[in-house]
C-alpha positions as CSV (number, residue, x, y, z in Angstrom):
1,X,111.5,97.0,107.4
2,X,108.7,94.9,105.6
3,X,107.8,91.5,107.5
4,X,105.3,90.8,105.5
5,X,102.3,92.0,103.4
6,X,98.8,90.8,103.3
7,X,96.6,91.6,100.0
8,X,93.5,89.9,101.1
9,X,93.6,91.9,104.4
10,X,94.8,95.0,103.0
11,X,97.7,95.5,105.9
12,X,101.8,95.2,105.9
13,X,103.4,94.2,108.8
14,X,106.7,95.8,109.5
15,X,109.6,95.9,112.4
16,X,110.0,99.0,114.1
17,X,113.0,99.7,116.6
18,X,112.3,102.3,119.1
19,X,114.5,102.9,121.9
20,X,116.7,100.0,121.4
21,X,113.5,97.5,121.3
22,X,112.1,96.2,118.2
23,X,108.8,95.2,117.6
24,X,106.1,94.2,114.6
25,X,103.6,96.6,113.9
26,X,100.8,96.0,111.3
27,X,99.4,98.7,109.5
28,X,95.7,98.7,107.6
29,X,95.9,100.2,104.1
30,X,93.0,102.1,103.0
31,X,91.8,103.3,99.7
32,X,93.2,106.5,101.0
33,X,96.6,105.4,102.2
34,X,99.1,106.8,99.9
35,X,102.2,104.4,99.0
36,X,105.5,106.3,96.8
37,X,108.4,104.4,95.8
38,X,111.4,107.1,94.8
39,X,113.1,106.4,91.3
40,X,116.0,107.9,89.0
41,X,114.5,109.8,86.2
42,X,114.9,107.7,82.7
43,X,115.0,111.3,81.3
44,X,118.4,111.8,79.6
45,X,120.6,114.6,81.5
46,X,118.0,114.7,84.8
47,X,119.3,113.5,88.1
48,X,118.5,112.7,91.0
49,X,115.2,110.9,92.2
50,X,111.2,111.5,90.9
51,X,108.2,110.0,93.6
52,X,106.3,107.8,91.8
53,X,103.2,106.1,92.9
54,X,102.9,102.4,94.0
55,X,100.3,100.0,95.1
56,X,100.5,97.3,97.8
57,X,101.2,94.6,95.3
58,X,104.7,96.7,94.6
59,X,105.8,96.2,98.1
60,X,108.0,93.7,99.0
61,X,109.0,91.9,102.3
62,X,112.4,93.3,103.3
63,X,112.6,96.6,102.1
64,X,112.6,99.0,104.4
65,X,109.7,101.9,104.7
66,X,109.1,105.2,106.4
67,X,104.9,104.9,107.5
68,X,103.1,108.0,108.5
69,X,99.7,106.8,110.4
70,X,96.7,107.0,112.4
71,X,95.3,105.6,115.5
72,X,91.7,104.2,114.6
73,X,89.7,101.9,116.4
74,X,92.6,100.5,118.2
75,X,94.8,99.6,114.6
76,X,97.5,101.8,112.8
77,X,95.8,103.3,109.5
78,X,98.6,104.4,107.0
79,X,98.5,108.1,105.4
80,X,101.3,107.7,103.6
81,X,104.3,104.9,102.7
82,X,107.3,106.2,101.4
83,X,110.0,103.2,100.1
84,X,113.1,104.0,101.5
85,X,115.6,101.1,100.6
86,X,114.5,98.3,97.7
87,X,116.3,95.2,98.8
């Protein structure tokens, strides 16, 4: 889940629960970093969902994220962002 976001310093900060232990992990996001929200098509008669493409200013704290990323120098670079609950 999102604790918090930081535009100036490019990173979100999110709770992760491993093992029965949570903990706050922040994550740098780079020009690179790839964040999709998924959304119902406004297409009549089409179902289901359609990625779409979002920035770090569409995040919000408390929704809850799947984050694919890299060890670099010590800090968690983000590949990818996927939005998996809006709350």
């Amino acid at each position: 889940m999102i604790k918090s976001i930081d535009p100036v310093a490019q990173t979100v900060t999110i709770a992760t629960t491993a093992k029965g232990k949570t903990r706050e992990v922040t994550v740098d996001i780079k020009p690179t970093s790839r964040i999709v929200r998924f959304v119902r098509p406004s297409e009549p008669g089409k179902t289901g969902f359609a990625e779409h493409s979002a920035t770090l200013s569409d995040l919000k704290p408390g929704w809850t994220v799947s984050v694919t990323a890299n060890h670099d120098g010590g800090r968690e670079v983000a590949d990818l962002v996927k939005v998996v609950l809006e709350r």
